[in-house]
C-alpha positions in Angstrom: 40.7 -78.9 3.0 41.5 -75.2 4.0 42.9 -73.3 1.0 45.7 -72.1 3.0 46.7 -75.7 3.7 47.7 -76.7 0.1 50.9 -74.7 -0.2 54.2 -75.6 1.8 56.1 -73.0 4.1 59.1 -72.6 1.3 56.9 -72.0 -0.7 53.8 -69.6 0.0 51.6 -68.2 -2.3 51.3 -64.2 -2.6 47.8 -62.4 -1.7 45.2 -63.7 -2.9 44.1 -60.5 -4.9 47.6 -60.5 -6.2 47.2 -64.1 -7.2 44.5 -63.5 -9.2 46.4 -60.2 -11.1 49.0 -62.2 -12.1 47.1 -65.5 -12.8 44.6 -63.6 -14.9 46.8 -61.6 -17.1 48.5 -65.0 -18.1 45.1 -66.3 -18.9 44.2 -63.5 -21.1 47.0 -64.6 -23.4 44.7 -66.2 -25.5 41.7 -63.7 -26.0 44.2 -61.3 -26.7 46.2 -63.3 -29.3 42.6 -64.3 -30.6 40.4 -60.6 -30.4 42.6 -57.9 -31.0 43.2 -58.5 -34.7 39.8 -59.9 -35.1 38.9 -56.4 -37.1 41.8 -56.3 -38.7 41.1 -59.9 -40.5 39.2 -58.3 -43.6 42.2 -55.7 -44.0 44.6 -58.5 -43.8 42.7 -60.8 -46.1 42.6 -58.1 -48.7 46.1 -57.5 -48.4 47.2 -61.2 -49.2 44.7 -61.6 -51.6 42.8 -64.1 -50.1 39.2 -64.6 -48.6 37.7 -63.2 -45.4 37.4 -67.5 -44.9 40.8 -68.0 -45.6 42.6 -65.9 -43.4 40.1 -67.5 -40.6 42.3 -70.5 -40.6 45.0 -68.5 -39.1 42.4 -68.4 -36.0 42.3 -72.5 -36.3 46.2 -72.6 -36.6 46.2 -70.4 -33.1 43.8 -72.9 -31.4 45.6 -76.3 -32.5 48.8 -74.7 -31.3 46.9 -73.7 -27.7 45.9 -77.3 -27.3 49.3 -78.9 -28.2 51.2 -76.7 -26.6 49.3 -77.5 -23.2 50.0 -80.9 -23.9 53.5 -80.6 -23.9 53.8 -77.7 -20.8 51.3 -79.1 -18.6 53.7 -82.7 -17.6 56.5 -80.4 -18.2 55.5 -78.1 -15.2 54.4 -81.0 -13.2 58.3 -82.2 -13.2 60.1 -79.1 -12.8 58.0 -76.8 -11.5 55.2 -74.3 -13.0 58.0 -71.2 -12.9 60.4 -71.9 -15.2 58.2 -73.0 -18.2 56.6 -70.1 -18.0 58.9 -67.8 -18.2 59.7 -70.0 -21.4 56.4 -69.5 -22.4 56.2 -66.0 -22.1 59.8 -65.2 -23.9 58.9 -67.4 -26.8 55.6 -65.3 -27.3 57.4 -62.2 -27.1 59.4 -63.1 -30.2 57.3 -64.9 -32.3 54.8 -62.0 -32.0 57.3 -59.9 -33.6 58.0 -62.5 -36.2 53.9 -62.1 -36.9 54.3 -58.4 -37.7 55.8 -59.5 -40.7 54.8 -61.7 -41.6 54.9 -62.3 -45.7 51.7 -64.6 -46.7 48.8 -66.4 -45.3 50.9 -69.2 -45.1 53.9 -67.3 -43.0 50.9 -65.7 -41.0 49.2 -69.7 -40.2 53.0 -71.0 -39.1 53.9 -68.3 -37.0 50.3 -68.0 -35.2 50.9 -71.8 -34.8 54.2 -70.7 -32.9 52.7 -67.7 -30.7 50.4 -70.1 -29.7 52.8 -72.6 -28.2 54.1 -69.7 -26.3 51.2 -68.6 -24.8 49.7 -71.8 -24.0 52.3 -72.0 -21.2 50.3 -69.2 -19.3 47.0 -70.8 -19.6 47.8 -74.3 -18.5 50.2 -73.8 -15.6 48.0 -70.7 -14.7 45.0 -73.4 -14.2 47.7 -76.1 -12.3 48.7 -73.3 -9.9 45.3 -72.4 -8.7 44.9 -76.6 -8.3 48.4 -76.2 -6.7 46.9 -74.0 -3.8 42.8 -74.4 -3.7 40.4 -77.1 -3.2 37.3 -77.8 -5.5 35.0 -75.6 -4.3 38.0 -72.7 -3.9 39.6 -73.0 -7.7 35.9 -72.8 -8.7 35.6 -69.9 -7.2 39.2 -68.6 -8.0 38.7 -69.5 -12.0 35.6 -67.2 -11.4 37.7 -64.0 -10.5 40.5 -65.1 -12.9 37.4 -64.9 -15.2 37.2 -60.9 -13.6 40.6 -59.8 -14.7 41.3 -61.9 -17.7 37.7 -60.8 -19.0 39.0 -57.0 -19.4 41.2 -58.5 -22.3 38.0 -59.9 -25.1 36.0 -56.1 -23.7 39.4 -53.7 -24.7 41.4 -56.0 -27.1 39.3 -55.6 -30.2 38.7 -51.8 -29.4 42.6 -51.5 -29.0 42.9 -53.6 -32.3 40.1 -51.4 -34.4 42.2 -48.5 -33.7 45.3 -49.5 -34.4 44.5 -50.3 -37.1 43.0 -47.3 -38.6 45.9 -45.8 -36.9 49.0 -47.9 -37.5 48.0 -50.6 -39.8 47.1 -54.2 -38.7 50.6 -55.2 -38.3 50.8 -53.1 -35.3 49.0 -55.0 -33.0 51.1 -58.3 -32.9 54.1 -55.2 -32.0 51.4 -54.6 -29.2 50.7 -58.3 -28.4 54.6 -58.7 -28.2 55.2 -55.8 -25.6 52.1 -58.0 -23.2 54.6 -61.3 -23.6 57.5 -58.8 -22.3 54.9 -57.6 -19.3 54.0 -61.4 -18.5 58.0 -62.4 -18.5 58.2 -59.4 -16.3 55.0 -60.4 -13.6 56.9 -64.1 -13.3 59.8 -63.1 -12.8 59.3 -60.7 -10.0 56.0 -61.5 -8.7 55.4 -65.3 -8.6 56.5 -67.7 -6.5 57.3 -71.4 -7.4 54.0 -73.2 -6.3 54.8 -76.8 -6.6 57.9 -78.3 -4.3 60.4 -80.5 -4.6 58.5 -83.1 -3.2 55.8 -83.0 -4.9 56.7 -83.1 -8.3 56.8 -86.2 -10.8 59.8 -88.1 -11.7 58.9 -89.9 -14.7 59.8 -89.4 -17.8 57.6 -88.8 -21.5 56.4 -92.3 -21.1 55.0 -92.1 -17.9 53.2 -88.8 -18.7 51.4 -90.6 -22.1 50.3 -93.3 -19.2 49.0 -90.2 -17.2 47.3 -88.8 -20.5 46.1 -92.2 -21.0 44.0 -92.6 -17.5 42.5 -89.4 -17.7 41.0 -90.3 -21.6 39.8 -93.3 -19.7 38.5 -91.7 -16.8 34.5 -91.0 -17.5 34.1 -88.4 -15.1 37.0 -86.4 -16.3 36.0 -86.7 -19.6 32.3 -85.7 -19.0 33.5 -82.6 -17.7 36.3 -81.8 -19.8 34.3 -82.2 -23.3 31.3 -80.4 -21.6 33.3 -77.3 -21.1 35.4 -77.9 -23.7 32.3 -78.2 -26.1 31.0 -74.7 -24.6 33.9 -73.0 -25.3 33.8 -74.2 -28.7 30.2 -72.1 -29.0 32.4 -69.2 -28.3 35.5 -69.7 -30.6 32.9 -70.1 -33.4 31.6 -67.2 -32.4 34.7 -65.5 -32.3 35.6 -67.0 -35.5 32.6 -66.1 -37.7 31.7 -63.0 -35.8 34.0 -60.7 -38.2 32.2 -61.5 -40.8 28.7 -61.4 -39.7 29.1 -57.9 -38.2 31.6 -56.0 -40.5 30.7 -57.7 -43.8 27.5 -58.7 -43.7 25.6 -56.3 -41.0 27.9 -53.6 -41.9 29.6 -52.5 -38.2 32.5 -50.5 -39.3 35.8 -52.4 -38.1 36.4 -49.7 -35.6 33.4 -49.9 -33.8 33.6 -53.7 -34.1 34.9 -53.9 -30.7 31.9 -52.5 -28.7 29.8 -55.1 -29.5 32.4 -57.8 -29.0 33.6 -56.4 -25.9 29.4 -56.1 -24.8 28.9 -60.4 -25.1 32.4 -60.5 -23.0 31.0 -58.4 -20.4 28.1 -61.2 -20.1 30.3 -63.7 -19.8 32.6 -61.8 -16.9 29.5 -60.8 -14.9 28.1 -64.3 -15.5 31.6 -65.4 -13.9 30.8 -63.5 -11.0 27.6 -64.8 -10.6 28.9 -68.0 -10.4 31.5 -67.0 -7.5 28.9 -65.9 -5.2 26.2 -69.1 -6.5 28.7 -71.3 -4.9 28.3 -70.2 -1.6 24.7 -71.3 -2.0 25.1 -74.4 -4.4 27.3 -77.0 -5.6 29.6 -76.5 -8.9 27.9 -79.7 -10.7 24.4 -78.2 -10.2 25.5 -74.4 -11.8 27.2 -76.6 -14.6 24.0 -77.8 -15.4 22.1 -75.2 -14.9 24.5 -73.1 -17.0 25.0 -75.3 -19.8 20.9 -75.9 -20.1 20.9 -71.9 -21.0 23.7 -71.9 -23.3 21.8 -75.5 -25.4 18.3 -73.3 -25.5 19.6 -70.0 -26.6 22.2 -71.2 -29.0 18.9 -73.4 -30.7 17.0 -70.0 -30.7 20.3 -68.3 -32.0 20.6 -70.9 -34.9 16.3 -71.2 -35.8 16.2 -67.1 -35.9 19.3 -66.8 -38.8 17.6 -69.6 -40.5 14.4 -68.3 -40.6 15.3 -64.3 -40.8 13.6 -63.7 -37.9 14.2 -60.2 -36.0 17.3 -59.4 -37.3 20.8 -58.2 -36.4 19.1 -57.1 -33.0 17.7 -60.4 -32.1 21.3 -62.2 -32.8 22.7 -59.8 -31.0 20.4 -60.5 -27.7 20.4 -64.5 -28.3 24.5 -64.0 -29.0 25.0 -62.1 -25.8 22.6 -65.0 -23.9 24.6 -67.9 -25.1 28.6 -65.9 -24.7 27.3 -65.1 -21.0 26.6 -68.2 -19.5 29.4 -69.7 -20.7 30.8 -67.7 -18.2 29.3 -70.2 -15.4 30.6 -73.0 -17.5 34.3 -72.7 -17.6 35.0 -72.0 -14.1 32.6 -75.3 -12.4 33.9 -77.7 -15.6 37.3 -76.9 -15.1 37.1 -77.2 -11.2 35.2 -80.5 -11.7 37.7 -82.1 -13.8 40.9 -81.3 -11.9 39.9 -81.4 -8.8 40.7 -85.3 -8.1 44.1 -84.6 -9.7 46.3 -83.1 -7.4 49.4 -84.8 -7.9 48.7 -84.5 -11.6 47.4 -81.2 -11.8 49.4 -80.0 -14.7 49.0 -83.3 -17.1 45.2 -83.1 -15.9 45.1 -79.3 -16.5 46.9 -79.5 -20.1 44.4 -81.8 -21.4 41.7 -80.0 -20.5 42.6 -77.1 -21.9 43.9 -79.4 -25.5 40.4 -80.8 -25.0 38.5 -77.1 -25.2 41.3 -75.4 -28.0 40.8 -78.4 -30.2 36.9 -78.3 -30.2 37.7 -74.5 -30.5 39.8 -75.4 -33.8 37.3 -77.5 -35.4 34.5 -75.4 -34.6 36.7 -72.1 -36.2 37.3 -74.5 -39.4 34.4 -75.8 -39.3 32.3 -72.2 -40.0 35.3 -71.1 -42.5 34.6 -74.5 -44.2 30.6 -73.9 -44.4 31.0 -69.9 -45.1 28.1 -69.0 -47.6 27.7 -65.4 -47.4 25.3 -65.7 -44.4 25.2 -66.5 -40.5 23.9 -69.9 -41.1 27.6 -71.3 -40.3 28.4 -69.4 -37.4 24.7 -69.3 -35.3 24.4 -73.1 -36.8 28.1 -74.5 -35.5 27.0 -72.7 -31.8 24.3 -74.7 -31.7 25.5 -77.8 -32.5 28.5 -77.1 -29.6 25.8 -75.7 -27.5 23.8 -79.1 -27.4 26.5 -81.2 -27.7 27.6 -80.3 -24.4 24.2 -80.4 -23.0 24.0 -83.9 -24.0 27.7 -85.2 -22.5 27.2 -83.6 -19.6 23.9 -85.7 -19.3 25.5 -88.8 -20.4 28.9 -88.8 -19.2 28.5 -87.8 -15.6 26.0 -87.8 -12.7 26.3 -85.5 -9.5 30.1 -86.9 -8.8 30.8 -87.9 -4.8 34.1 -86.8 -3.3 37.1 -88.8 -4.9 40.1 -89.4 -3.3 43.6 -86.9 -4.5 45.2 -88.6 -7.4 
């Protein structure tokens, strides 16, 4: 099916660059709610009184709001519409941010991240159904490469802008920061997206209908194949981002201000890995990159985890396995995601929300999971990536084979 054949008159789709501008920026909601205070979470853990593990949580509190919160928006938008939940979304991020500035405690900090997170999820998931709303498979693969492109510029800049605020301003001024990108988001729907999903093809059923909806996907094996695959993937990297505070400021000694180089290096792999992938598929199919992709990401996370458990080669050698294993999970994402949804047309949002519950809450487990196991080395972070890593190796293998063409759903 032609891309251009998926959207109705009254209601066309703007460029496709400008598409992807817009699309992407809502996508980097969450790596900017995630890495800009990444340096800042020793200063803030001192400041509460708490452990460097503690105040981790708050990253687990983020992630279980992302995947509930797609839960909720994503057979919300399918009903009325992907433009007004957004703009929910984006207003409800904006002020909760500010609440996050001052907040009192760890606790306050853990409810209110929880919050934020609910707003934001509203641009990831209905970003997702709107590229489903307008592309066919082998398009949204290619189209969740570029978003990829412009959402990637927020993991490369957000922890450099967030080392120097807060040597500047103090740690509370980056959720001031992360509130003024809500106010630009609000500002990009408003005047620069169209509604994507018409009258007529929107659901009519109500909460119970949507649990049904949930329901067939959870017992669809294909779906599932591909949405714990990715979702396991992108648990590699929330560990990653979860543990890697520690491991480089703490126990490698990077000061928090140059933090952000080296985070913003292993998201550079991952965007130019994305890219790969966009011009791959002109050449191959998205199942065979998955696999291909994901058999990288199981071998170097194993090397990652056998090097910190046998001290072998030292911070430069985790760096190199690190930057090997973020990378090509930049091939992962885009093909698992465009896998998954792409039977679901009529159910795009429900389909997209629980893929994107299915990949924050194997992002929260693996986050606890590393502040749980914390022992003053990089044992918990290299050892929980590899364990991810493998895992999704292994469902892929299971779960799916190279899927034929299913009908729209």
């Amino acid at each position: 099916m032609s891309d251009t054949t998926l959207a109705t008159a009254d209601h066309v789709r703007p460029s496709y660059a400008r598409l992807a501008l817009i699309l992407g920026t809502l996508a980097a909601f969450g790596p900017l709610s995630i890495d800009m205070y990444l340096p800042a979470l020793p200063t803030i853990a001192v400041e509460f009184g708490v452990t460097t593990a503690a105040i981790q949580q708050t990253l687990s509190a983020f992630f279980i709001g992302l995947a509930l919160g797609q839960l909720f928006y994503g057979p919300i938008s399918d009903r009325l519409g992907r433009r007004a939940p957004l703009l929910f979304g984006c207003a409800m991020y904006t002020v909760v941010s500010i609440g996050c500035a001052f907040a009192p405690s760890v606790a306050g900090m853990m409810g209110l991240r929880f919050l934020q997170a609910l707003g934001s999820s509203a641009g990831m998931v209905i970003g997702r159904s709107i590229v489903r709303d307008c592309f066919d498979e082998r398009e949204s693969a290619r189209m969740y490469s570029l978003l990829v492109l412009v959402m990637g510029v927020a993991p490369i800049t957000a922890p450099l802008i967030g080392g120097q605020l807060l040597v500047a301003f103090g740690w509370r001024s980056i959720f001031f920061v992360l509130a003024a990108f809500g106010l630009l988001c609000f500002a990009l729907v408003w005047f620069g997206l169209n509604e994507s999903l018409p009258q007529e093809r929107r659901t009519r059923e109500g909460l119970g209908h949507a649990l049904v909806a949930y329901a067939k996907l959870l017992t669809d094996r294909r779906y599932m194949g591909f949405a714990l695959a990715g979702g396991l993937a992108s648990a590699a990297m929330f560990a990653y981002i979860s543990g890697s505070p520690f491991v480089f400021i703490e126990l490698n000694g990077v000061p928090p201000e140059q933090f952000g180089f080296l985070f913003g290096a292993n998201a550079f792999g991952l965007i130019a890995a994305s890219q790969l992938n966009r011009w791959l598929l002109t050449k191959y199919t998205s199942f065979r990159l998955l696999f291909t992709a994901l058999s990288v990401t199981a071998s170097a996370s194993l090397l990652l985890f056998s090097t910190a458990l046998f001290e072998i080669g030292g911070f430069p050698l985790l760096l190199a396995l690190l930057f090997i294993t973020i990378a090509s999970t930049g091939m992962v994402g885009p093909n698992a995601m465009a896998m998954a949804m792409a039977p679901y047309g009529r159910r795009a949002g429900s389909a997209s929300a629980l893929l994107g519950a299915t990949q924050f809450a194997a992002g929260a487990l693996a986050g606890a999971l590393v502040g749980l196991l914390a022992n003053d080395t990089a044992l918990p972070m290299t050892g929980v990536i590899a364990l991810c890593g493998v895992g999704a190796w292994v469902i892929l293998r299971l779960a799916t084979t190279h899927p034929q063409k299913s009908p729209a759903r």
